[in-house]
Jmol script that loads the backbone (N, CA, C; Angstrom):
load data "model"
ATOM      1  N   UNK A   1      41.054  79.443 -11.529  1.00  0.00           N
ATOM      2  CA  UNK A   1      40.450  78.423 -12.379  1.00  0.00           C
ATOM      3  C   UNK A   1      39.030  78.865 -12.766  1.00  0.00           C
ATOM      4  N   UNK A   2      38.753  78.311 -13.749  1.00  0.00           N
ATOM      5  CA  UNK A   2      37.442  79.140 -14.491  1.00  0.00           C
ATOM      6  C   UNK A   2      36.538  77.970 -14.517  1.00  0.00           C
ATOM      7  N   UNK A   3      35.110  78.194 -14.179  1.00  0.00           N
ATOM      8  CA  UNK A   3      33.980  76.805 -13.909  1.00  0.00           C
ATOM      9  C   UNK A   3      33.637  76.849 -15.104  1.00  0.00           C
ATOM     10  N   UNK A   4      32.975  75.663 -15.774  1.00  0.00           N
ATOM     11  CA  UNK A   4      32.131  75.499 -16.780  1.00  0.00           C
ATOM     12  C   UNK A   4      30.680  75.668 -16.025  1.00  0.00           C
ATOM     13  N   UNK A   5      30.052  76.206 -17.212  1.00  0.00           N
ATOM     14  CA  UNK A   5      28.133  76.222 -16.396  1.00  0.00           C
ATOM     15  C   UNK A   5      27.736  75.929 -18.458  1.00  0.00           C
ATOM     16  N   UNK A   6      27.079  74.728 -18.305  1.00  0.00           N
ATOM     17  CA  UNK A   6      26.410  74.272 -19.603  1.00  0.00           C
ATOM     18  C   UNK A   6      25.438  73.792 -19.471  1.00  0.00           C
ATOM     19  N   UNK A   7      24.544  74.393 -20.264  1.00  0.00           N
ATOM     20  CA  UNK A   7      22.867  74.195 -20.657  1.00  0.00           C
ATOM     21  C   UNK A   7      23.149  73.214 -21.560  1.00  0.00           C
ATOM     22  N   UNK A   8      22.223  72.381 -21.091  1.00  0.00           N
ATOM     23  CA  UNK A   8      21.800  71.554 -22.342  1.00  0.00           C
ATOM     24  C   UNK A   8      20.359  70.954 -22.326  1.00  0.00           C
ATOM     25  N   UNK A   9      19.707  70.774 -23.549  1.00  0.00           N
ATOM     26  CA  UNK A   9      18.620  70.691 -23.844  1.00  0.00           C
ATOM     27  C   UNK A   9      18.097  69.815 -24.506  1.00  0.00           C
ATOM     28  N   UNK A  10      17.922  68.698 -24.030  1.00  0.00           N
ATOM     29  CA  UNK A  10      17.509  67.535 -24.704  1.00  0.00           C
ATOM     30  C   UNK A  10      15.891  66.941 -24.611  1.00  0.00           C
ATOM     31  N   UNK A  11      15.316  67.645 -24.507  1.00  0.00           N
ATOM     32  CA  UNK A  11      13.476  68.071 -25.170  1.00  0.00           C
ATOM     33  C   UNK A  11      13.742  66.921 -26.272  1.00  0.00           C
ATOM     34  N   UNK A  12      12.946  66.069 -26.396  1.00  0.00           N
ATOM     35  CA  UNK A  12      12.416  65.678 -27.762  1.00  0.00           C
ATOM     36  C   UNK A  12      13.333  64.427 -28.472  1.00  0.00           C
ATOM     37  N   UNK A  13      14.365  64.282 -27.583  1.00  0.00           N
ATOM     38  CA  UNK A  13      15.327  63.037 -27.894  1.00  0.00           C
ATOM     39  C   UNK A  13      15.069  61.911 -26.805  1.00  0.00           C
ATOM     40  N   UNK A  14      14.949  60.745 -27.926  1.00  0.00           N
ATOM     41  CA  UNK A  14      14.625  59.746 -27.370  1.00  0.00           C
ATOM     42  C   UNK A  14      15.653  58.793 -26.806  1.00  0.00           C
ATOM     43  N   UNK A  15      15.690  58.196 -25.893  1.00  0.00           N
ATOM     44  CA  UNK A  15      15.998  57.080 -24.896  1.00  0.00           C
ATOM     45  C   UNK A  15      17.040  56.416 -25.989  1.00  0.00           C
ATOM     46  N   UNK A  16      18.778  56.250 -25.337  1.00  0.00           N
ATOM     47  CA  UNK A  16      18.968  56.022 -24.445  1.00  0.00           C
ATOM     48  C   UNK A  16      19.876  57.819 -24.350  1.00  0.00           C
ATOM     49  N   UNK A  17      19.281  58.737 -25.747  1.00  0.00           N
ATOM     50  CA  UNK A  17      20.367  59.943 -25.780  1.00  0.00           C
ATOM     51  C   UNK A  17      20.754  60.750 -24.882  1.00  0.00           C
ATOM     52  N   UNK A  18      19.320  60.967 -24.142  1.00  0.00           N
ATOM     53  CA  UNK A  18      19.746  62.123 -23.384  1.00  0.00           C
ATOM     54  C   UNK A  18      20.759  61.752 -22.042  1.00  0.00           C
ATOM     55  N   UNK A  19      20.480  60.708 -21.618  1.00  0.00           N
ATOM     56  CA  UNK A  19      21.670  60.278 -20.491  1.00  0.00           C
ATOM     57  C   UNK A  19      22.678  60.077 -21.059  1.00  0.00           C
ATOM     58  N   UNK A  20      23.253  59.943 -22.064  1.00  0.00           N
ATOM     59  CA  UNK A  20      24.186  59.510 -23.119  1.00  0.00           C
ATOM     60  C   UNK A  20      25.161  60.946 -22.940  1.00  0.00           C
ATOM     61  N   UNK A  21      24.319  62.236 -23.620  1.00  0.00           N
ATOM     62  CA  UNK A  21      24.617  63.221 -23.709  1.00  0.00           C
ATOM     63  C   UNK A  21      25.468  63.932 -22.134  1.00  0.00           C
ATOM     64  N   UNK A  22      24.263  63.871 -21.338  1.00  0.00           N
ATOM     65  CA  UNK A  22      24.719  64.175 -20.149  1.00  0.00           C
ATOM     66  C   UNK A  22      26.225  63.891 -19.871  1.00  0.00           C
ATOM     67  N   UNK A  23      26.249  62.453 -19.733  1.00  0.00           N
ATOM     68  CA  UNK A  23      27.599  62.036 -19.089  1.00  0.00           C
ATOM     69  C   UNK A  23      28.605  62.168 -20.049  1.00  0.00           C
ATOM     70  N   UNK A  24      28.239  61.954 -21.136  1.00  0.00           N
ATOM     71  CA  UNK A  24      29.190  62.881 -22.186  1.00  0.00           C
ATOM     72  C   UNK A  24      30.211  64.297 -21.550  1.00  0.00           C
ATOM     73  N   UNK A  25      28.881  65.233 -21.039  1.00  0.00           N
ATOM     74  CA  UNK A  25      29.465  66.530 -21.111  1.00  0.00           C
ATOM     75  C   UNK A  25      29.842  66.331 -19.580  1.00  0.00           C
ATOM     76  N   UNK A  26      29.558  65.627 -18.491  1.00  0.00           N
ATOM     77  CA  UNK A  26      30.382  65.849 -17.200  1.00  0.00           C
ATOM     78  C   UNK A  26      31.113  64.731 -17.001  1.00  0.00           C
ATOM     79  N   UNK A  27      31.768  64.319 -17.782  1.00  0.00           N
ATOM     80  CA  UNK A  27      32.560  63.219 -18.179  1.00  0.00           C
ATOM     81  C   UNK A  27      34.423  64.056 -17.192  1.00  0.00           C
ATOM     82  N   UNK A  28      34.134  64.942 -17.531  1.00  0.00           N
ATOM     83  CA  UNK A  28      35.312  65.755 -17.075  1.00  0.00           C
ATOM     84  C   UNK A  28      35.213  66.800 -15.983  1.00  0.00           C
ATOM     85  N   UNK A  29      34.340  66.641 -15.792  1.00  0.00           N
ATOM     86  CA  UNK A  29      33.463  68.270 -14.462  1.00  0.00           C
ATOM     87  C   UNK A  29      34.967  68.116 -13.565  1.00  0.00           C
ATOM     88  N   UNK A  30      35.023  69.412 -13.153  1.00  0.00           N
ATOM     89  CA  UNK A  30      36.240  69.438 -12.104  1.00  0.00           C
ATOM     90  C   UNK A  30      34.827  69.671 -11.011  1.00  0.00           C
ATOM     91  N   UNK A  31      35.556  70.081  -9.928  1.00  0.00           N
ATOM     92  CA  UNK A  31      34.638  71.096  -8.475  1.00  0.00           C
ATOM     93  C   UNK A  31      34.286  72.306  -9.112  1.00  0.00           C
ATOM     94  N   UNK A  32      33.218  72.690  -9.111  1.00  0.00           N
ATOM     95  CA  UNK A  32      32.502  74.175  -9.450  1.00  0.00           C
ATOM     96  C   UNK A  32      31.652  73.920 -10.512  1.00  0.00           C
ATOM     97  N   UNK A  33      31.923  73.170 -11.648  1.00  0.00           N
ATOM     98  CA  UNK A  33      31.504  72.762 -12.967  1.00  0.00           C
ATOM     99  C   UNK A  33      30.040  72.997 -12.827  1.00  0.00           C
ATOM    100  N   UNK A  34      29.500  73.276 -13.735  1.00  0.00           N
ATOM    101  CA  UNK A  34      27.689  72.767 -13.885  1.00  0.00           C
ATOM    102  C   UNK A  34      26.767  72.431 -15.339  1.00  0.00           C
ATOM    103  N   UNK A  35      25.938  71.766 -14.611  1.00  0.00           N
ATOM    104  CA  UNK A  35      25.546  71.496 -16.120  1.00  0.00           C
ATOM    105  C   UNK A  35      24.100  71.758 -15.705  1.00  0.00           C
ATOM    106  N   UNK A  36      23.288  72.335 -16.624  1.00  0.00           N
ATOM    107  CA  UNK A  36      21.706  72.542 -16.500  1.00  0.00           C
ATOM    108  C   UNK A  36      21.174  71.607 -17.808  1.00  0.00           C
ATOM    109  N   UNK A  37      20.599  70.797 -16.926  1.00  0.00           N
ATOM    110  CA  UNK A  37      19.996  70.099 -18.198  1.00  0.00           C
ATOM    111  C   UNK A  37      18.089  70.277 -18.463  1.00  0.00           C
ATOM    112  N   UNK A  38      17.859  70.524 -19.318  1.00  0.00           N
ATOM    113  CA  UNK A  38      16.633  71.385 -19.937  1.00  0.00           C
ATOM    114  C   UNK A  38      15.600  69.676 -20.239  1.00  0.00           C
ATOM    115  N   UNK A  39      14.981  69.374 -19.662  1.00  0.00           N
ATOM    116  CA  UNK A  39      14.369  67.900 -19.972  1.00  0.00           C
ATOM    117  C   UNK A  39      12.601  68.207 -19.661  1.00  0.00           C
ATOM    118  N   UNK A  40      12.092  67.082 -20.030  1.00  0.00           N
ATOM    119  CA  UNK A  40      10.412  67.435 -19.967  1.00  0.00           C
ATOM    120  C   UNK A  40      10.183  65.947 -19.511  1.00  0.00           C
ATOM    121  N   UNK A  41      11.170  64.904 -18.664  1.00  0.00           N
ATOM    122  CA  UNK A  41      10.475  63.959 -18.163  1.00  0.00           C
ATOM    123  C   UNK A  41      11.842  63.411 -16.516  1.00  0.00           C
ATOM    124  N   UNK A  42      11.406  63.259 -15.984  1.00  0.00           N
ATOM    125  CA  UNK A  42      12.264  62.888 -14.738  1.00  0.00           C
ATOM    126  C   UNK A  42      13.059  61.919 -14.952  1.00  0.00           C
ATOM    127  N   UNK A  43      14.581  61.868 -15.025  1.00  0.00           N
ATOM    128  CA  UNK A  43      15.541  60.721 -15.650  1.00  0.00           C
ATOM    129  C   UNK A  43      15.838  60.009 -14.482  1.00  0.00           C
ATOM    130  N   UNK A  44      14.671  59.064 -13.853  1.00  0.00           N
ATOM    131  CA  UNK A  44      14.614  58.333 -13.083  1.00  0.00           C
ATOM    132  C   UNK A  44      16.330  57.477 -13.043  1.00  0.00           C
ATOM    133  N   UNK A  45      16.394  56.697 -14.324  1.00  0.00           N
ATOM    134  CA  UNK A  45      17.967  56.204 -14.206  1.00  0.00           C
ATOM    135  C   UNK A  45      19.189  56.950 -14.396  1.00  0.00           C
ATOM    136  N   UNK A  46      18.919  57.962 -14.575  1.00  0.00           N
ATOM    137  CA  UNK A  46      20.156  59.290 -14.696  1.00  0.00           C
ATOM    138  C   UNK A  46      20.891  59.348 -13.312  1.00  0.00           C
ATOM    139  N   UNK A  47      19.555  59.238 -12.243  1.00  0.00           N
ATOM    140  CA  UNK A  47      20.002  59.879 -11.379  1.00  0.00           C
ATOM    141  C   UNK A  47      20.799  58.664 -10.194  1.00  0.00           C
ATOM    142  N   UNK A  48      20.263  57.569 -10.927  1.00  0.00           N
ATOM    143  CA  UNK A  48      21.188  56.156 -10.111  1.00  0.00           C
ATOM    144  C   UNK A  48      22.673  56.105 -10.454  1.00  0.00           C
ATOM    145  N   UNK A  49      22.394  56.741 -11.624  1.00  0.00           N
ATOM    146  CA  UNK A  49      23.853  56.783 -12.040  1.00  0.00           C
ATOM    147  C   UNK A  49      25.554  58.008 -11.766  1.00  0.00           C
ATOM    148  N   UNK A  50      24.403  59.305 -11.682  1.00  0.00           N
ATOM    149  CA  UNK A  50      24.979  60.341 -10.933  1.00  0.00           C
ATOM    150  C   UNK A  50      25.454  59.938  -9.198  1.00  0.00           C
ATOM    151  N   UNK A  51      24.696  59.290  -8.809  1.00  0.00           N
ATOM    152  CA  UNK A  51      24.730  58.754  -7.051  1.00  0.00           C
ATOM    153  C   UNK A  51      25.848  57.979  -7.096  1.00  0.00           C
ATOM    154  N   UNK A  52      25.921  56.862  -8.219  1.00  0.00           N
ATOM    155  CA  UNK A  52      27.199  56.058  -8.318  1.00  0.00           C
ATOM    156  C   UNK A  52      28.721  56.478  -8.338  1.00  0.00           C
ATOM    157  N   UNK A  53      28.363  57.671  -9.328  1.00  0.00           N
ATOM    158  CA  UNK A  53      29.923  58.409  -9.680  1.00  0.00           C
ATOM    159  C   UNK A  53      29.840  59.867  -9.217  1.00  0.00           C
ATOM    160  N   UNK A  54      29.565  60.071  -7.907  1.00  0.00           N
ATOM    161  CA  UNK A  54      29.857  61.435  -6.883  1.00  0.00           C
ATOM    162  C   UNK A  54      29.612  62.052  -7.772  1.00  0.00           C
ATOM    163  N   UNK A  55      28.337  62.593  -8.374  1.00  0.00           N
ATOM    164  CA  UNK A  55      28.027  63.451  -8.736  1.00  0.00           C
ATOM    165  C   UNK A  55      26.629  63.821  -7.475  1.00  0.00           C
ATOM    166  N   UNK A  56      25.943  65.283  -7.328  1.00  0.00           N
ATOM    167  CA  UNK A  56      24.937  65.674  -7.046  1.00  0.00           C
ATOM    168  C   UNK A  56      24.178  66.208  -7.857  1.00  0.00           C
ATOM    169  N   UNK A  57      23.039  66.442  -7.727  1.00  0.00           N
ATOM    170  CA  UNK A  57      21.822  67.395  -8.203  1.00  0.00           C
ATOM    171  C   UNK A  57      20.779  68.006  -7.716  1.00  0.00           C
ATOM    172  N   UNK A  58      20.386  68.562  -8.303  1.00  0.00           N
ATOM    173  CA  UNK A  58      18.903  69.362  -7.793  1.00  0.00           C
ATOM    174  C   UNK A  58      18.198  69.434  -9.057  1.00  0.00           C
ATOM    175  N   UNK A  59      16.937  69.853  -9.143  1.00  0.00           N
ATOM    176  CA  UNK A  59      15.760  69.110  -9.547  1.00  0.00           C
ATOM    177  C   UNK A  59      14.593  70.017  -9.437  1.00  0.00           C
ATOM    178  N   UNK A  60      14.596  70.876  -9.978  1.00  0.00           N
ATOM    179  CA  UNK A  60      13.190  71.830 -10.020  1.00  0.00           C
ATOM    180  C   UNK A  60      12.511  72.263 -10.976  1.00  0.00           C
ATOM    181  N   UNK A  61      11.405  72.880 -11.010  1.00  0.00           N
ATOM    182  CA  UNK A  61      10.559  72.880 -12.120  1.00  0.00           C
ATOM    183  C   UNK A  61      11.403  73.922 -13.042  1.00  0.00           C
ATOM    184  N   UNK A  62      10.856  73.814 -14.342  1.00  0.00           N
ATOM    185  CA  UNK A  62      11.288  74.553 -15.427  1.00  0.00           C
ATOM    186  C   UNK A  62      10.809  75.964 -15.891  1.00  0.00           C
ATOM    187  N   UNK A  63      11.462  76.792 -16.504  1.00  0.00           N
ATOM    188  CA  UNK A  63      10.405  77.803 -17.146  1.00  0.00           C
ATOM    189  C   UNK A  63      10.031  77.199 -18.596  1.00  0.00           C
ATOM    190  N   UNK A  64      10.845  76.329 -19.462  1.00  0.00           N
ATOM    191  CA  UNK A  64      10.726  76.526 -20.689  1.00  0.00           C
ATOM    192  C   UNK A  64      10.422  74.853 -20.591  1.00  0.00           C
ATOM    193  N   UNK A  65      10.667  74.107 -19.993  1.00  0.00           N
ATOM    194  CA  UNK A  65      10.580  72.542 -19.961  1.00  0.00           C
ATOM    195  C   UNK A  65       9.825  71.991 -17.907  1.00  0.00           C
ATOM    196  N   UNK A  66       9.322  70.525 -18.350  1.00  0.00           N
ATOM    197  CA  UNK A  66       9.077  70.284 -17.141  1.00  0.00           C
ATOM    198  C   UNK A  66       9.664  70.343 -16.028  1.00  0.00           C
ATOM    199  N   UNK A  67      11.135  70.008 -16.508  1.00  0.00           N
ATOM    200  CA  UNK A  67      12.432  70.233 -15.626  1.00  0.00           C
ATOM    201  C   UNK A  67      13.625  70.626 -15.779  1.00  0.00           C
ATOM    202  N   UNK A  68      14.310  71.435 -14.885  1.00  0.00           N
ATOM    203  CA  UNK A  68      15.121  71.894 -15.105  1.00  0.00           C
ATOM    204  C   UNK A  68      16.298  71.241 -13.943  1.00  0.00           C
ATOM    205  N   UNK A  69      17.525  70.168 -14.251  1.00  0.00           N
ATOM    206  CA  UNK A  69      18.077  69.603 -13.536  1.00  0.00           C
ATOM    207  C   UNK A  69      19.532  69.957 -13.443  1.00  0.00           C
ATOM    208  N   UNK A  70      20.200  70.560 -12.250  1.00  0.00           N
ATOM    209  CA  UNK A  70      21.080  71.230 -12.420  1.00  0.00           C
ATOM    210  C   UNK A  70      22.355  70.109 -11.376  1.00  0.00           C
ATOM    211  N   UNK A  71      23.093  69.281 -12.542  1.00  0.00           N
ATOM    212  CA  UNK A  71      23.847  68.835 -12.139  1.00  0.00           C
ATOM    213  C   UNK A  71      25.857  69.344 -11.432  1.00  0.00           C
ATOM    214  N   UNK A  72      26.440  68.315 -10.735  1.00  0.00           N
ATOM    215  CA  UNK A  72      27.535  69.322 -10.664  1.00  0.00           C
ATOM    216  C   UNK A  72      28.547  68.256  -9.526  1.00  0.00           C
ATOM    217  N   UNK A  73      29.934  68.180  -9.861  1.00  0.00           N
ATOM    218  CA  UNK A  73      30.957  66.722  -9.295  1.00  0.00           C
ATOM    219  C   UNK A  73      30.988  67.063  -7.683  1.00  0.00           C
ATOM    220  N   UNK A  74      30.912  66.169  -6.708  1.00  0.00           N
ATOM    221  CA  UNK A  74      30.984  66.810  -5.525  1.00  0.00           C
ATOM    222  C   UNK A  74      32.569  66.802  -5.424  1.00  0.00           C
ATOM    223  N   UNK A  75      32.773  67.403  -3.966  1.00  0.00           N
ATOM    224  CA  UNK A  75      34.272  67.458  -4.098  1.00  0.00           C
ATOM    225  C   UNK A  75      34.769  66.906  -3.173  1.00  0.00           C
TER     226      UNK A  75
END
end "model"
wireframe off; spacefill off
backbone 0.3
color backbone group
């Protein structure tokens, strides 16, 4: 089986898109999946919502943005 690993970059889009987007694209995550999401502000409610539906993350600084949040389905 082959993982998805997707960047995405939502710099500069306003509220409510970028969480919008997100769960959009791990709407389907199997085990392994990932998503890097490219952001410049901490998605304080993103992450209530990832906790809800067994998802995890991590959370570290960026090279190109403030943050770089690398989501992914637990198993």
């Amino acid at each position: 089986m082959t993982h998805r690993h997707v960047v995405l970059d939502v710099r500069g889009m306003q509220p409510p898109e970028p969480i919008e987007r997100v769960l959009e694209t791990i709407g389907d995550f199997h085990a392994g999946d990932t998503l890097k999401l490219v952001i410049d502000c901490e998605p304080k409610p993103l992450f209530r919502i990832l906790q809800a539906n067994d998802y995890s993350w991590r959370v570290e600084p960026g090279t190109e943005s403030n943050y770089e949040i690398t989501i992914w389905a637990r198993e």
